[in-house]
Backbone bond lengths (Angstrom), bond angles and torsions (degrees), N, CA, C in turn:
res aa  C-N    CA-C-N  psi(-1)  N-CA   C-N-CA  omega(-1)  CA-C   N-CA-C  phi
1 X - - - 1.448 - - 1.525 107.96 -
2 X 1.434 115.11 127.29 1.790 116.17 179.84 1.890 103.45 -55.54
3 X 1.014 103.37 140.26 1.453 104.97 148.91 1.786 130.07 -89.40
4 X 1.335 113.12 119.58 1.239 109.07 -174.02 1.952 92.93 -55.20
5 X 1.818 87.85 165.38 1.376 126.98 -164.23 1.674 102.43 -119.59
6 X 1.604 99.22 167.21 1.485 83.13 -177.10 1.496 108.62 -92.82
7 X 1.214 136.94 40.20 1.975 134.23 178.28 1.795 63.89 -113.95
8 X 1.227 128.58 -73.70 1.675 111.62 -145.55 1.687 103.33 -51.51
9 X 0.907 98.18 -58.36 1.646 105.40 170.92 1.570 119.92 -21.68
10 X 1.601 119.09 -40.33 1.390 130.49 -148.35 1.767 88.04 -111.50
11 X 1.129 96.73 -54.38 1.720 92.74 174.27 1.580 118.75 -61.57
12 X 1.771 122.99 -21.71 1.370 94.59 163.43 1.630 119.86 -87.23
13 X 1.414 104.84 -10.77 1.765 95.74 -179.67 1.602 101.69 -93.33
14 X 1.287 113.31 33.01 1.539 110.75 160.08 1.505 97.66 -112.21
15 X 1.293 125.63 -28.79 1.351 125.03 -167.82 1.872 96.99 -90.22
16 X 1.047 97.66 -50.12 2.249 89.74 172.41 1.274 100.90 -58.47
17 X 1.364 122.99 -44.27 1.706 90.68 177.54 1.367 140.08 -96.99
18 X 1.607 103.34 4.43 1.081 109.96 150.13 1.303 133.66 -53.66
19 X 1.582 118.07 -43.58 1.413 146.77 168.77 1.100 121.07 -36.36
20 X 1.646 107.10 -64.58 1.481 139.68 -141.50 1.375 106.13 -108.62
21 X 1.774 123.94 -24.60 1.806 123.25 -129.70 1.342 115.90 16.59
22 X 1.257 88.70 -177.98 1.645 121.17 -164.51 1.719 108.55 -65.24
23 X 1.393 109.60 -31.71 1.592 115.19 -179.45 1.136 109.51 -59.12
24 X 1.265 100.06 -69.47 1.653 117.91 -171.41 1.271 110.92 -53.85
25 X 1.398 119.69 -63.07 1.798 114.05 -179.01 1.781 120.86 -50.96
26 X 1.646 105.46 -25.11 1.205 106.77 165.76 1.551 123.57 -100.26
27 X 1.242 109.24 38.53 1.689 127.13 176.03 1.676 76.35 -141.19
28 X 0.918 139.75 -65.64 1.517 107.63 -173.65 1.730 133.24 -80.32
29 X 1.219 102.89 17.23 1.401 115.15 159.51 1.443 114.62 -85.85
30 X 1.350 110.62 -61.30 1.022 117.21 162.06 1.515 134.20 -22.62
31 X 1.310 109.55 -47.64 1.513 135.93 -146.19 1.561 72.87 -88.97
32 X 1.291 143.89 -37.81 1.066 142.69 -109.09 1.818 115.15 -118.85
33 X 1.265 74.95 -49.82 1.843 118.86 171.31 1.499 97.18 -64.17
34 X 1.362 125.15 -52.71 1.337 133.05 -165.13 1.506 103.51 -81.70
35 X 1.240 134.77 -23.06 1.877 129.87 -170.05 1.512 87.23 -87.62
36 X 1.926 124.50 -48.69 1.212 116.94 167.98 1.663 135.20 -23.31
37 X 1.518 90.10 -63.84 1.720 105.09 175.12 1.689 113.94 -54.62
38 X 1.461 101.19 -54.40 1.671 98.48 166.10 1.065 138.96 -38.40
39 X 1.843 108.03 -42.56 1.182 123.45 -156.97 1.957 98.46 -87.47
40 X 1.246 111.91 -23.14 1.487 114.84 155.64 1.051 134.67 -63.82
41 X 1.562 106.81 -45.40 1.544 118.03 164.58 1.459 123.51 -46.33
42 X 1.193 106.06 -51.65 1.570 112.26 179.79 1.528 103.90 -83.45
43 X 1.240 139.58 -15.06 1.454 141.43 138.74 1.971 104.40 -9.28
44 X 1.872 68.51 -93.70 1.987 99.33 -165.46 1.800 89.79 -49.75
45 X 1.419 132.28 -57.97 1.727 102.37 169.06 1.245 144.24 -60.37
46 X 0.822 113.97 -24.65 1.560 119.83 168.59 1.688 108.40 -70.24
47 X 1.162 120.81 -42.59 0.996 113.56 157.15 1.525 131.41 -55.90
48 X 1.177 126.37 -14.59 1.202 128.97 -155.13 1.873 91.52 -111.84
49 X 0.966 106.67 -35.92 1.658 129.70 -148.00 1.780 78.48 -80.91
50 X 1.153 117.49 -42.04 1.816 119.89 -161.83 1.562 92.57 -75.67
51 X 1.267 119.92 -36.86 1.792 115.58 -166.97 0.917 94.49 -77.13
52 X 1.701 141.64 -43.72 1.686 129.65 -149.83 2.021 82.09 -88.91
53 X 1.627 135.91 -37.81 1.423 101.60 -178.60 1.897 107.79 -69.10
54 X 1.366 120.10 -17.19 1.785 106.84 -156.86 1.579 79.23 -86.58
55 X 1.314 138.68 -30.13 2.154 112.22 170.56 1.202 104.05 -79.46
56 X 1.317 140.19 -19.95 1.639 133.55 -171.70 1.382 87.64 -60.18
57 X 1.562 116.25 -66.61 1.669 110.12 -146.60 1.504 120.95 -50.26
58 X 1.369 121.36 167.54 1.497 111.26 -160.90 1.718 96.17 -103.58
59 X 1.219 115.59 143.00 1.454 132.60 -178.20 1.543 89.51 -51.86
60 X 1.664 98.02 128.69 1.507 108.95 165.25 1.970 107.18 -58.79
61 X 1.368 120.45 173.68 0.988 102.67 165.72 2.116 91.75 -155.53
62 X 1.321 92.22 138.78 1.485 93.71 162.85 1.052 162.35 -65.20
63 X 1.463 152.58 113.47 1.747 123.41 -146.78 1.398 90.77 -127.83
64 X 1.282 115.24 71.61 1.372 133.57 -166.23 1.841 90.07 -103.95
C-alpha cells in the first residue's frame, strides 16, 4: 500500500477545508482531541477499577 506524501497530505486539507471551513474543522478537532482524552481516561479506570475488584474478591477456599 503507497504511503501518502506530504503534497497528498496538503491537497486533502485544502479540500476538507474547502468542504468543512475553518470553523467547523476547528470545532471538530477539538471535539476530537477531547473524546481522545476521555477515551484514556476511562482506559487508566477501568483498568484500575478491575485491580481494586480481582483483591476485593474473597480467597476461594477448598473443602477437600
Amino acid at each position: 500500500m503507497p504511503s501518502l506524501g506530504p503534497t497528498e497530505l496538503i491537497i486533502i486539507l485544502v479540500i476538507v477545508l474547502l468542504l468543512f471551513g475553518v470553523g467547523r474543522v476547528s470545532r471538530i478537532g477539538g471535539e476530537l482531541g477531547s473524546a481522545v482524552a476521555n477515551f484514556r481516561k476511562g482506559l487508566a479506570e477501568g483498568g484500575k477499577d478491575k485491580k481494586e475488584a480481582v483483591a476485593d474478591e474473597p480467597k476461594s477456599e477448598s473443602n477437600s
